[in-house]
MARLO-198327 format. One record per residue (C-alpha): y, x, z; residue number from 0. Coordinates in nm, 3 decimals, m for minus. Each point is the difference from the previous one (the first is absolute). Layout:
REM residues N
<rec <Y X Z> NUM>
...
***
This chain:
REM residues 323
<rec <m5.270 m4.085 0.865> 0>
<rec <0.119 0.356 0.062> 1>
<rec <0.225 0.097 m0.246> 2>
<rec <m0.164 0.329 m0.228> 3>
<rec <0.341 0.193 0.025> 4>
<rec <0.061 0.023 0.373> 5>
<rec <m0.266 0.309 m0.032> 6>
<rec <0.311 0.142 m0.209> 7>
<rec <0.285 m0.083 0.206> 8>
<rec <0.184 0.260 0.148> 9>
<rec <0.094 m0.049 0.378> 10>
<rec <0.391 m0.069 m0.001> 11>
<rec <0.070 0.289 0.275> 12>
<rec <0.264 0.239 m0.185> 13>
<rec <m0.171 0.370 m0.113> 14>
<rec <0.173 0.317 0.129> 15>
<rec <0.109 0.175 m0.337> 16>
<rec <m0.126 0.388 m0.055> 17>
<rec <0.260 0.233 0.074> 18>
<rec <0.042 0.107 m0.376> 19>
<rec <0.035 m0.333 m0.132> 20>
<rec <0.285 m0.059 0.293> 21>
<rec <0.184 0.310 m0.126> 22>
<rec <m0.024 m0.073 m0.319> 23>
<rec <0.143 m0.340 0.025> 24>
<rec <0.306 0.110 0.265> 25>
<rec <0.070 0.270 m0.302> 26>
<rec <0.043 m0.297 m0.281> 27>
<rec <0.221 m0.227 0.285> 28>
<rec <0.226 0.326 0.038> 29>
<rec <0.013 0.054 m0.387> 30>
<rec <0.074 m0.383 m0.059> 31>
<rec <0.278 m0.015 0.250> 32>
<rec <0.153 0.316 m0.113> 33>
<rec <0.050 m0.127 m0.375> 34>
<rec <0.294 m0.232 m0.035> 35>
<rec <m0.005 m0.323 m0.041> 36>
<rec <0.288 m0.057 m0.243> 37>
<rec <m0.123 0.163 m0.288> 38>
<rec <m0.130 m0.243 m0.271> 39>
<rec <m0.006 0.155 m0.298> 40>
<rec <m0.356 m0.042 m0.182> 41>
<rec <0.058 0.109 m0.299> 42>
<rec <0.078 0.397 0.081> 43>
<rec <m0.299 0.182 0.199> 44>
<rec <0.233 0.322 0.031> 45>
<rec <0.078 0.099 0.367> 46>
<rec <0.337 m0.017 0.063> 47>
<rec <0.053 0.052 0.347> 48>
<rec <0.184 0.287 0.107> 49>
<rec <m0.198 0.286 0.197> 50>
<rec <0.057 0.013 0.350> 51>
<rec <m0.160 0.043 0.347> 52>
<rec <m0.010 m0.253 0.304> 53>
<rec <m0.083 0.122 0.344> 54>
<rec <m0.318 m0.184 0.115> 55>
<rec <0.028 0.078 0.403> 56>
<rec <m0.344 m0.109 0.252> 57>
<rec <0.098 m0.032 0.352> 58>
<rec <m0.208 m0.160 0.294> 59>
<rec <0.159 m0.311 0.064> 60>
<rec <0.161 m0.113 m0.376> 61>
<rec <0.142 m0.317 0.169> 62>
<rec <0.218 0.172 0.245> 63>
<rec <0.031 0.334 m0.235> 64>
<rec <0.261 m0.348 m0.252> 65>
<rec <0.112 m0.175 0.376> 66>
<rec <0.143 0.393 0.024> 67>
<rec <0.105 0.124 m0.384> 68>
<rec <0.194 m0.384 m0.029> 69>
<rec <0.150 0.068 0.375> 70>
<rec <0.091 0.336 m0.012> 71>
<rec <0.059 0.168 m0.370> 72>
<rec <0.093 m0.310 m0.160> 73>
<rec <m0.298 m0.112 m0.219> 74>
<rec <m0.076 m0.292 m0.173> 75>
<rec <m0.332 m0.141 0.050> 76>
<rec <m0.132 m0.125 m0.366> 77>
<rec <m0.376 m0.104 0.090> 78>
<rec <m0.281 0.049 0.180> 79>
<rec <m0.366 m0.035 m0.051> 80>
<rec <m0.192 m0.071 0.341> 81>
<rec <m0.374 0.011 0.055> 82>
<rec <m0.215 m0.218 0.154> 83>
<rec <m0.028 0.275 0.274> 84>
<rec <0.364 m0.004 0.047> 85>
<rec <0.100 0.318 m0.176> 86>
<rec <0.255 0.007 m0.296> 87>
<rec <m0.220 0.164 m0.314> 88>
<rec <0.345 0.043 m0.169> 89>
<rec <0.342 m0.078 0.072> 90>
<rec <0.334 0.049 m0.226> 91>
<rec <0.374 0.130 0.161> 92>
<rec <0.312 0.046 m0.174> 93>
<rec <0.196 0.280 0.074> 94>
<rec <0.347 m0.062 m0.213> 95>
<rec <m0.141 0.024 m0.306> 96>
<rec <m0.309 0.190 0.045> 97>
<rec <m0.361 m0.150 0.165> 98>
<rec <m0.226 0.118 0.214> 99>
<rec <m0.337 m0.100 0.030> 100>
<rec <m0.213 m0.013 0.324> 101>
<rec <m0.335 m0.096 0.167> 102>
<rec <m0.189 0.004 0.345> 103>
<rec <m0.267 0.263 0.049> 104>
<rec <m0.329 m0.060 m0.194> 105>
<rec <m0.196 0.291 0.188> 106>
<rec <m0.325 m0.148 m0.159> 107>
<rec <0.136 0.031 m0.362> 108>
<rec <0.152 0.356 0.167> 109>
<rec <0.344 m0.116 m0.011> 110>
<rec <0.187 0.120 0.326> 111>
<rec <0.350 0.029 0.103> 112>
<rec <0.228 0.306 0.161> 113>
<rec <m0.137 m0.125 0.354> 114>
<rec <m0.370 0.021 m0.082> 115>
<rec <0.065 0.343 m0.179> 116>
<rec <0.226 0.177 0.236> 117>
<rec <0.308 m0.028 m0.221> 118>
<rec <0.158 m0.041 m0.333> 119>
<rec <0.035 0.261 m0.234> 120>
<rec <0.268 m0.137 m0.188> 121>
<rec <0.353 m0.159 0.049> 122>
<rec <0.223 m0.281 m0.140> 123>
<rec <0.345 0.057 m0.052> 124>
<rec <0.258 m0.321 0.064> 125>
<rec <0.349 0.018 m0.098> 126>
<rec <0.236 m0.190 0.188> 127>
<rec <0.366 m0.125 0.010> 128>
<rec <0.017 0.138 0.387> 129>
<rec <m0.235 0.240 0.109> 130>
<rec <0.074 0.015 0.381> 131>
<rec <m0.007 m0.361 0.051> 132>
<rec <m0.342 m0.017 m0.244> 133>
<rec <m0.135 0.260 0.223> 134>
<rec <0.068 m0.148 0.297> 135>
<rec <m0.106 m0.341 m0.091> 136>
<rec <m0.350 0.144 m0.055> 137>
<rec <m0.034 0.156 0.289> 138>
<rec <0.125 m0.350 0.150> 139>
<rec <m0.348 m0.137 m0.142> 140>
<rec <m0.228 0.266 0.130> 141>
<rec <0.051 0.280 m0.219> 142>
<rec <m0.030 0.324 0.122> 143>
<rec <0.230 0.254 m0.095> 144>
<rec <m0.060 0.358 m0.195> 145>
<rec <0.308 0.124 m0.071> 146>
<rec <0.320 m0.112 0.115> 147>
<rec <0.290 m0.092 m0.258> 148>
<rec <0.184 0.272 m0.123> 149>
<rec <0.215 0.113 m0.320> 150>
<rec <m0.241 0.218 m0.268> 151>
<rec <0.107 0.297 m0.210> 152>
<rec <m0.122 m0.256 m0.302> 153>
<rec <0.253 m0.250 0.023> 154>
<rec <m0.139 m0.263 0.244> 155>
<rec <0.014 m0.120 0.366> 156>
<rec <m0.372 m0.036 0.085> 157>
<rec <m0.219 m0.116 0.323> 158>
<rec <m0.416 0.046 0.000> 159>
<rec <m0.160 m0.286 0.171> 160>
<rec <m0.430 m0.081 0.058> 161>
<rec <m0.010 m0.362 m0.061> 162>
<rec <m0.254 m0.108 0.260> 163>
<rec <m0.283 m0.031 m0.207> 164>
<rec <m0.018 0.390 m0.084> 165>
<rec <0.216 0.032 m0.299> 166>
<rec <0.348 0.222 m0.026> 167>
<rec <0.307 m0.136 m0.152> 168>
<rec <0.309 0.203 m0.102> 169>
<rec <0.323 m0.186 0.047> 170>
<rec <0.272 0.054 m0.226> 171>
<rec <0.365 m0.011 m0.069> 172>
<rec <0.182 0.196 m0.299> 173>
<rec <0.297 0.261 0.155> 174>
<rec <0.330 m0.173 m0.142> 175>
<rec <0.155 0.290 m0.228> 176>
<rec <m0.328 0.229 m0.031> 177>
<rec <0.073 0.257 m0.278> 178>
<rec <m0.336 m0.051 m0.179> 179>
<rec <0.110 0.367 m0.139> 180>
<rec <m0.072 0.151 0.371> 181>
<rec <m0.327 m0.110 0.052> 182>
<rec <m0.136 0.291 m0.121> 183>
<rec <0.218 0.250 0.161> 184>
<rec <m0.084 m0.192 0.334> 185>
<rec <m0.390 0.020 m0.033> 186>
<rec <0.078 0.370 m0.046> 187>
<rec <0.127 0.010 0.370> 188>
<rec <m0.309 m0.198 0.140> 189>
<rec <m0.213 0.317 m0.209> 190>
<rec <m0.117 m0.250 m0.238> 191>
<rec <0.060 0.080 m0.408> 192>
<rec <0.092 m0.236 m0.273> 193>
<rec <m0.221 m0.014 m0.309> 194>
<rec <m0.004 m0.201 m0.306> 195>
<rec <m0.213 m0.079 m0.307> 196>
<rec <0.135 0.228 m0.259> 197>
<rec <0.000 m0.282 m0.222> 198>
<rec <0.286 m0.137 0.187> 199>
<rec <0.213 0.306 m0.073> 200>
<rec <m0.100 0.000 m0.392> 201>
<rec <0.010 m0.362 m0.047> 202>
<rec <0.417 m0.088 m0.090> 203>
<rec <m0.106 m0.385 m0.008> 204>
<rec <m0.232 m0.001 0.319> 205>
<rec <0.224 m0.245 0.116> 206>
<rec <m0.108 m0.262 m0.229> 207>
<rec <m0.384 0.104 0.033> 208>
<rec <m0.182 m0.308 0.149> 209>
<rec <m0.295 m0.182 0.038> 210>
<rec <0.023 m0.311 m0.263> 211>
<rec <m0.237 m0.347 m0.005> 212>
<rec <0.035 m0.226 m0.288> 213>
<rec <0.291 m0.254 0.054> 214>
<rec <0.223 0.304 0.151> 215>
<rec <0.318 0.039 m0.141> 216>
<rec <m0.009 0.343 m0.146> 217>
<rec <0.365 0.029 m0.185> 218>
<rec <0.335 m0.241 m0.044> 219>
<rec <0.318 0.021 m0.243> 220>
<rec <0.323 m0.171 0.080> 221>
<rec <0.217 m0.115 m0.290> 222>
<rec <0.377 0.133 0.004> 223>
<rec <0.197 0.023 m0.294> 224>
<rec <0.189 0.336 0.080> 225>
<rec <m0.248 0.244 0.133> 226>
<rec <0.258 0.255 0.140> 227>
<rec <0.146 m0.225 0.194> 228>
<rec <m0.287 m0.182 0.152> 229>
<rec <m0.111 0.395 0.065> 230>
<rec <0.295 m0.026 0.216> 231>
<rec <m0.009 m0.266 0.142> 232>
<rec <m0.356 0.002 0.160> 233>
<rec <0.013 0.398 0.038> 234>
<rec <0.267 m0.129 0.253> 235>
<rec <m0.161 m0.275 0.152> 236>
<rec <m0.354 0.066 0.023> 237>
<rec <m0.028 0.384 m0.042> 238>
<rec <m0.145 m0.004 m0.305> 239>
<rec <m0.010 0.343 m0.179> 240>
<rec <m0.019 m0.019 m0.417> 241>
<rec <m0.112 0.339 m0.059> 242>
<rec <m0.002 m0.056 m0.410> 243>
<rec <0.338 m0.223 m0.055> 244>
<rec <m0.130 m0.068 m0.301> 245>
<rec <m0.289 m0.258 0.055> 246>
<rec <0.082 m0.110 0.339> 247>
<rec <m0.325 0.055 0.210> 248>
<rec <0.056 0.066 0.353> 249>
<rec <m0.149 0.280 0.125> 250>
<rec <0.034 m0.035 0.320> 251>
<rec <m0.193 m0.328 0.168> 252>
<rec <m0.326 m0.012 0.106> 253>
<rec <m0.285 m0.235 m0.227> 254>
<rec <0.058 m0.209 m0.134> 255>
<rec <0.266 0.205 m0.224> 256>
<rec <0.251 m0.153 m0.207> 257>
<rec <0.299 0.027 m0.240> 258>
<rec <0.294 m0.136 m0.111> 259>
<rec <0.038 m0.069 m0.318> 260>
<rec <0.212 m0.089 m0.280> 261>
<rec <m0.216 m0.155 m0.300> 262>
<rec <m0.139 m0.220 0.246> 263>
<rec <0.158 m0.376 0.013> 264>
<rec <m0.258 m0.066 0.288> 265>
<rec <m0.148 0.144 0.289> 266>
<rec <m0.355 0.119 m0.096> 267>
<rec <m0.280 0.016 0.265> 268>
<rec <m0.315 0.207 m0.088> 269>
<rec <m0.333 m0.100 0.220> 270>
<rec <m0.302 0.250 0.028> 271>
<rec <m0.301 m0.141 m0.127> 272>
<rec <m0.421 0.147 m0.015> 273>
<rec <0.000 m0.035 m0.368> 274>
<rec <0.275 m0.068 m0.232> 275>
<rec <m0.213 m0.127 m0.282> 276>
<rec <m0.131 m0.202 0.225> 277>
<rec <0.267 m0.153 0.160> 278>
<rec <0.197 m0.064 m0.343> 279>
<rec <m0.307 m0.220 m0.146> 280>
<rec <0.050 m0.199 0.391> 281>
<rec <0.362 m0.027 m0.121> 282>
<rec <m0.102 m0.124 m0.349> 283>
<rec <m0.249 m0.225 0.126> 284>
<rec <0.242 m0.196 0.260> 285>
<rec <0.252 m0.101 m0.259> 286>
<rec <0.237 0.345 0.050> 287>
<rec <0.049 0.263 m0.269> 288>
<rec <m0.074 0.408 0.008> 289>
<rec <0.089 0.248 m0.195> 290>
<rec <m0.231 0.276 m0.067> 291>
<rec <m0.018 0.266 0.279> 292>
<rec <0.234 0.297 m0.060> 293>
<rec <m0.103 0.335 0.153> 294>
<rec <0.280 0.224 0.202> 295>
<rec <m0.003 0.337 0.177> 296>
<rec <0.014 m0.236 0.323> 297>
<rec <m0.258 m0.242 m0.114> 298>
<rec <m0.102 m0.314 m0.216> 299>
<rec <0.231 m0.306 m0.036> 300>
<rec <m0.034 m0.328 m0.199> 301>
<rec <0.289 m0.240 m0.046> 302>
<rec <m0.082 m0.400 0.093> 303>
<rec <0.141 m0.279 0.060> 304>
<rec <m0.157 m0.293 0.185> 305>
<rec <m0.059 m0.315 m0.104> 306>
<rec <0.348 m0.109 0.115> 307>
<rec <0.149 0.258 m0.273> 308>
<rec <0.104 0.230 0.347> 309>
<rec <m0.033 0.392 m0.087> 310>
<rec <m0.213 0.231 0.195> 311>
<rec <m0.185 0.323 m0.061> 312>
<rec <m0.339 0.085 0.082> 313>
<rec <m0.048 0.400 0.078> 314>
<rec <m0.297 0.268 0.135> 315>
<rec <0.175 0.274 0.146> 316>
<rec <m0.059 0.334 m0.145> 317>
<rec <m0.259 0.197 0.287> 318>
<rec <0.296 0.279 0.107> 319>
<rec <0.231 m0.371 0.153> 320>
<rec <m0.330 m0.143 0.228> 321>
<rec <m0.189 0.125 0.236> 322>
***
């Protein structure tokens, strides 16, 4: 007896997807590999990942485009995703500590590299601990070379080389002893003017301006029973500058600030959070205790302890000390 449902069967063969669905799903891979992996914290649904922008490079031959980043500028390869066709949708490099992202060509999605498009319009700039012997080591592996090495009025020994799938890197060495004072005075003799934000001129405490995520350590106080002397002291060590001798904060040190104080009988850390409210009902809830928040001319802080009886502040920096 034939069986009803084999009118209904489908025929096992595999269906070419629609171009839109194909996108669509490459986008949510790329999104899903991008977000890490070590974050498990349910219970908060704020974003806490700092703002930042990777490089996502497409070249014509992705598998030879690592062979030659791992060979010749030092790269580490972290993954790769290969296609059935043979193409890498998405692979991951580290750089020192920075990543760049890249992919074969996808000319049917319209995704094409510097060879398909008659060049790159950007470049990538790779500091090195030897720029000559960087430089030459890439053209070693097939680079081809721009600009030969040679020492720049801004402080660095640099070399331009075309990797050889159509993108330009800038290799770089900081000048031993640059005066970072000169640097304008020498764009002035390539015809070149320097100009800054106006805020950077107004602004005494630029220096401590930043961009802050919750968990960042925004301010610290060390503990020193004679504040004069530990004024000295670490004015003599570490450069620190105490422009007001009388309640030790140090003026001079980029975020996260800090002070040296004499009430204190501990050092005191003070972490950035979203929402301070918010964050001292978390501490109440896991067994810690929190002060009510306390509102300064550089922000809100709140007074814990965890549930170990350890002290720790919580703090939102006022808007003039982020960015």
């Amino acid at each position: 007896m034939t069986d009803v449902f084999d009118a209904l069967r489908l025929h096992p063969t595999p269906a070419t997807p629609s171009p839109r669905f194909a996108t669509a799903l490459r986008d949510r891979l790329t999104t899903a590999l991008e977000t890490p992996m070590t974050n498990t914290n349910t219970g908060n649904t704020a974003s806490t990942r700092a703002l930042h922008v990777t490089p996502y490079l497409t070249v014509r031959n992705a598998a030879a485009a690592i062979d030659f980043y791992v060979a010749a500028l030092g790269a580490v390869e972290l993954h790769r995703l290969v296609g059935d066709d043979g193409r890498i949708g998405h692979a991951q490099l580290q750089f020192g500590s920075s990543v760049v992202m890249l992919a074969d060509e996808y000319p049917e999605f319209d995704v094409r590299g510097p060879e398909s498009l008659g060049g790159s319009s950007c470049s990538f700039h790779l500091e090195v601990d030897d720029v000559d012997a960087a430089h030459a080591l890439a053209l070693t592996h097939g680079a081809t070379e721009v600009r030969p090495v040679d020492d720049q009025f801004h402080g660095s020994r640099q070399g331009v080389v075309r990797d050889p799938f159509g993108h330009r890197w800038v290799l770089s060495t900081p000048t031993p002893g640059f005066d970072p004072a000169s640097y304008g005075t020498n764009a002035a003799t390539m015809g070149f003017e320097l100009q800054e934000p106006a805020a950077t001129a107004l602004s005494g405490d630029e220096h401590q301006v930043k961009h802050y995520d919750q968990g960042d350590l925004y301010y610290f106080t060390l503990p020193t029973p004679d504040l004069a002397k530990a004024q000295a002291f670490y004015g003599a060590v570490l450069g620190w500058r105490f422009d007001d001798a009388e309640n030790g904060h140090v003026g001079n040190i980029s975020a996260p600030p800090g002070s040296a104080h004499g009430a204190t009988v501990t050092a005191d850390l003070y972490f950035v959070v979203d929402d301070i409210h918010a964050a001292v009902t978390r501490v109440r809830a896991m067994g810690g205790t929190a002060d009510e928040p306390v509102h300064y001319d550089s922000g809100s802080a709140a007074t814990c302890t965890d549930d170990q009886g350890i002290r720790f502040h919580l703090s939102v920096p006022a808007d003039k000390y982020r960015r």
